[in-house]
N, C-alpha and C positions, 0 to 999 in steps of 0.2 A: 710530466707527471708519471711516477711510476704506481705502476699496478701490484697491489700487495694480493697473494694468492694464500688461498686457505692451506692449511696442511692438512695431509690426508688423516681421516679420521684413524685409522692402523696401518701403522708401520712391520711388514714382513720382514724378517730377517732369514737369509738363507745361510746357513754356516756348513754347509757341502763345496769341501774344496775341489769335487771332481765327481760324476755324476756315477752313480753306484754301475752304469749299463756300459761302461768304458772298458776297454780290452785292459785286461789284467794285465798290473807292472812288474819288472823284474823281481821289486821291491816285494809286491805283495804275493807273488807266486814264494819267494823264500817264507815268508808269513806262513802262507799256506802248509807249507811244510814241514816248519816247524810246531805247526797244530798239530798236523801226525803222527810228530813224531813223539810230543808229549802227550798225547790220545793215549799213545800206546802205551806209555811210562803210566799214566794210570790206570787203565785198566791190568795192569800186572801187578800196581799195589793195589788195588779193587780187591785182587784174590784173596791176598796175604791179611789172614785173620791173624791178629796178637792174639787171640784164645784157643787159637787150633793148637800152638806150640805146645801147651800144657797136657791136650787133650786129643786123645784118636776115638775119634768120629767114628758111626759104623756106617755100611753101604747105606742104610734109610737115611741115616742124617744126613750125609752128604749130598741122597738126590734130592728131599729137600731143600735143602742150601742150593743148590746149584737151579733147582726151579724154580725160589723167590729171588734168586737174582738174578733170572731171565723174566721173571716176570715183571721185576723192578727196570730193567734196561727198556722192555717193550712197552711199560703204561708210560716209564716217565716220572711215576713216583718213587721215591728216594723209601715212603713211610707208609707202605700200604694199610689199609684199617683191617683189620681184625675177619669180617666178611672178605674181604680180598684174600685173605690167607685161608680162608674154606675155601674160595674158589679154586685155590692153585693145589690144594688138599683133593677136592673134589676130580682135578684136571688127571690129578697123579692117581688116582681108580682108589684112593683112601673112599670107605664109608663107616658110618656106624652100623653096628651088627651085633654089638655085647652091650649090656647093661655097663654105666661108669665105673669105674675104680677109682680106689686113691692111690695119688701118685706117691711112690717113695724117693723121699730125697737122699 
């Protein structure tokens, strides 16, 4: 007589063909490489604004630009809110000190 065995109530599936803690393959070392080397290809289109071409920027606009986009690489956000951009206002020694104006377009 044979013995019928229950099945186990959950079935693990492991789909790891080779354990993340294994010395790095030839394979993946070029992998690796080629992350850097397109890393790099974009942060050099990162710079390249299509609206700069039209328009020269003065030294203010620029350090702002150049400060919301270190401060976008260091939070990690792509879209910072509006407070985020007083902070980075705030960081660059900007205050208020005049009554508003209107802006001219």
């Amino acid at each position: 007589m044979v013995k019928q065995l229950d099945p186990p109530s959950e079935l693990v599936v492991d789909r790891r063909r080779t354990s993340r803690r294994n010395a790095t393959t030839k394979k993946d070392a070029i992998h690796e490489k080629h992350e850097v080397v397109d890393q790099r290809k974009t942060e050099r289109r990162r710079q390249i604004d299509p609206t700069t071409c039209e328009r020269d920027y003065s030294d203010q606009e620029i350090d702002f630009m150049k400060a919301m986009d270190d401060y976008k690489r260091r939070s990690g956000r792509q879209f910072p809110t509006w407070s985020e951009v007083l902070e980075v206002l705030h960081s660059m020694g900007y205050r208020k000190v005049a009554e508003p104006t209107d802006i001219s377009l």
